[in-house]
N, C-alpha and C positions, 0 to 999 in steps of 0.2 A: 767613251772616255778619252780616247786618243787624240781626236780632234777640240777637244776642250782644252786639251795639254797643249796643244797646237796652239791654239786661240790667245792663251795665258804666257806662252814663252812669245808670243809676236807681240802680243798688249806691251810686255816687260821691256821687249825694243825698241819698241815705236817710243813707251814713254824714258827708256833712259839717255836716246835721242832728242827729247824733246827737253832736256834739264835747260839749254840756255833763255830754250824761248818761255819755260816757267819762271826764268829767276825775273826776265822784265816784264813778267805780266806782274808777278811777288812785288817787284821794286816800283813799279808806277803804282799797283793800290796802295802799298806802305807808306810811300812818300806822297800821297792824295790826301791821305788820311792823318801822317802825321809828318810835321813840317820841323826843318834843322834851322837851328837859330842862327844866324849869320850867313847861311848858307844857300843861293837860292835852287829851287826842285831840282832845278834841270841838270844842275851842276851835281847836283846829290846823285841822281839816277846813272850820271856818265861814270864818277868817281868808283859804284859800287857793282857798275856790269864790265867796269876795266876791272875790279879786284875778282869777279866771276869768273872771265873770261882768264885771267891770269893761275885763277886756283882750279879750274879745268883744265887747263894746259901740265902743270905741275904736276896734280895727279893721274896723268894719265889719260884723264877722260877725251883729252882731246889732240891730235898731234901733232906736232910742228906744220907739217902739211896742211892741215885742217886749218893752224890760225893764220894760215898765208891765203887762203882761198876767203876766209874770216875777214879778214883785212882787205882783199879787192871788192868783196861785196859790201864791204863800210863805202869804202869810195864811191863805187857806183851808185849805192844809192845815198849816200851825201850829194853828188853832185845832180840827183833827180830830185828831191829834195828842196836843195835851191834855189831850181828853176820853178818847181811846183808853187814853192811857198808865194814866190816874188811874181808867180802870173796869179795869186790872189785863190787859187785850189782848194788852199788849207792855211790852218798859218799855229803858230806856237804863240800863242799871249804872256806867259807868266817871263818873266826877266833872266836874266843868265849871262854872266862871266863872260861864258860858254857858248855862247850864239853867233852865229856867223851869216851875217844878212838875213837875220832874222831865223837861223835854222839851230838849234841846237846841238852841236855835237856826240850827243846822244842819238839822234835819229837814224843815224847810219846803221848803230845798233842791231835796229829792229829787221833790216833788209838782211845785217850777216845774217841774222838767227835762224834766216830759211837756208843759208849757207850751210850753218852750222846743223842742222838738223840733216840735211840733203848729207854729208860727209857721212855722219854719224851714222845714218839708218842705211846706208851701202855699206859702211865697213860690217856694223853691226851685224845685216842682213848676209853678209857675204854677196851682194847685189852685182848683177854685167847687167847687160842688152843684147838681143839679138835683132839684126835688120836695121842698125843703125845708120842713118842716112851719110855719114863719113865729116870730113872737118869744114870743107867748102858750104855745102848747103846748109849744113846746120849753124856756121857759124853767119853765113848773110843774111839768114831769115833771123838769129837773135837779135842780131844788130839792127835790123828792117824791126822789128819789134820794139828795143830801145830807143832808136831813134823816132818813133811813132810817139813814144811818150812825149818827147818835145815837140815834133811838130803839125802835131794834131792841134794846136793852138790858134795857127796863123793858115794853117792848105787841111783840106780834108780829111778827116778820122779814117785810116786803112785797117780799122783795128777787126773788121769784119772778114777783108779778105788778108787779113794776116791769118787770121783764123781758120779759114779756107789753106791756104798755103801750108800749116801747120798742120792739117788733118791728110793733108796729100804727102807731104814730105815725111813724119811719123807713121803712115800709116800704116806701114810691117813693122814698126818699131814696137818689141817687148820686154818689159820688165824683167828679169830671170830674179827671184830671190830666195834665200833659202831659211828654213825654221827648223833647228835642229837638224835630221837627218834627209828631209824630203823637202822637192824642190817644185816653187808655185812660177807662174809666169800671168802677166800680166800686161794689155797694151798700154801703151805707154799716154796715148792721150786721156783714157781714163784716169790714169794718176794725176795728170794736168789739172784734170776738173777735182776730183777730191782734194787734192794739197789748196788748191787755187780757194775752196769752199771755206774749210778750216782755216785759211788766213783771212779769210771774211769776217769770217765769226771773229776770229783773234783781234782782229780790226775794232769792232761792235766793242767788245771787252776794254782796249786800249784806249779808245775816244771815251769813254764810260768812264775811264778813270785820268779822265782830261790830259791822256799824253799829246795829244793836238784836236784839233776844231774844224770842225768844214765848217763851210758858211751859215751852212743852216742848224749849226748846232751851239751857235755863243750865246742863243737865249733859253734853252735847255737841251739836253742829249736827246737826240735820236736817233733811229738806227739806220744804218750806214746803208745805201740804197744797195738794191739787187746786181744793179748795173758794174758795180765795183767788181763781181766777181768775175766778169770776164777782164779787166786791170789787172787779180791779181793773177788770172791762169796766165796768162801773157809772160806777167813775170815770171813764174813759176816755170817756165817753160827757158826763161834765158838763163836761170838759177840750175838748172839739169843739164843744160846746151855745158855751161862752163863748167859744173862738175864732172860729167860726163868726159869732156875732152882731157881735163887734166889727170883724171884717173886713167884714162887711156894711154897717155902720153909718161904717166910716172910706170902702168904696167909695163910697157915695149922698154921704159929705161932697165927695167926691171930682168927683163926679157933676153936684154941684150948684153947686159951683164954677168949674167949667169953660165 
């Protein structure tokens, strides 16, 4: 029985973590399905995940800390985005206020929401690491990783031995979490690929309810290629790099205060 209680209080974390990236799965089928008079989609969806994001903050659920880390990963992935939309990747069709070279100010959204979940399921979990690779390496292999996303365009995809570099640099790297009173650990590239998986599917779900288009899906939906999952582990991996560093960095303020 004990380990079902186990099962049941980590399901309950994972999912009270996961409220922001339900409210825009919630807010792209609603507004798919049903459309605001004068108002176009894009502009609807931005309006009602600033009023989420605001009534998460208010009550609690989310912490000033959390919408600062919220807020870098709007930008970052606004400004990939961008670039994405305007080399022709994917693109946003329906009209908007709200659109910025074609990109909807909504879209940054979706890159916090792995922000916001990553925050939430460490505090939640009581989450560290052991065997962390320290601030140098891990932060020039995330950057080597975002900066791949741009320029894998125009010089060679390193997206292979980034991957390689990732499994070498992480490779003592473990999760420490805890459930209740007993404590799990897990490697950390593992979790890459699980998070990396779930935002696939999240993906599949999000195109389905035409939050945006890849090329091959403006003449009906299909599902979003295999290939994408090692995209989003990549991400998922600068999403933990910056988490990881800033919680380390508020702990020692923490640390040295005291």
């Amino acid at each position: 029985m004990k380990p079902i209680v186990q099962l049941l209080h980590f399901g309950y974390h994972q999912a009270m973590s996961c409220i922001f990236p339900l409210a825009i799965f919630a807010t792209l089928a609603l507004s798919n399905a049903v459309r605001v008079p004068f108002l176009p989609r894009y502009d609807a969806i931005l309006l009602v995940l600033l009023a989420v994001q605001y009534l998460m903050y208010r009550s609690g659920l989310e912490t000033r800390d959390e919408i600062k880390v919220i807020c870098l990963f709007h930008l970052i992935g606004l400004a990939l985005e961008l670039y994405k939309v305007n080399m022709g990747s994917w693109s946003y069709p329906d009209p908007a206020y709200t659109k910025l070279f074609g990109v909807p100010l909504y879209s940054g959204f979706m890159y916090a929401s792995v922000a916001s979940f990553m925050c939430q399921v460490w505090r939640r979990l009581r989450m560290d690491m052991t065997g962390w690779p320290g601030l140098a390496p891990s932060l020039l292999l995330g950057g080597a990783i975002y900066l791949n996303f741009f320029t894998h365009h125009f010089i060679p995809d390193f997206r292979w031995w980034l991957k390689g570099l990732v499994l070498l640099v992480f490779w003592r790297t473990r999760i420490v979490y805890r459930v209740r009173n007993k404590t799990y650990r897990m490697p950390l590239t593992l979790a890459f690929v699980i998070v990396g998986l779930f935002i696939w599917l999240a993906e599949n779900i999000s195109t389905f309810f035409n939050a945006w288009k890849y090329p091959d899906q403006h003449q009906s939906w299909q599902l979003v290629g295999f290939s994408k999952i090692s995209s989003w582990f990549l991400l998922v991996i600068i999403s933990v790099i910056i988490v990881a560093q800033l919680k380390y960095v508020k702990a020692n303020r923490v640390s040295k205060g005291s």
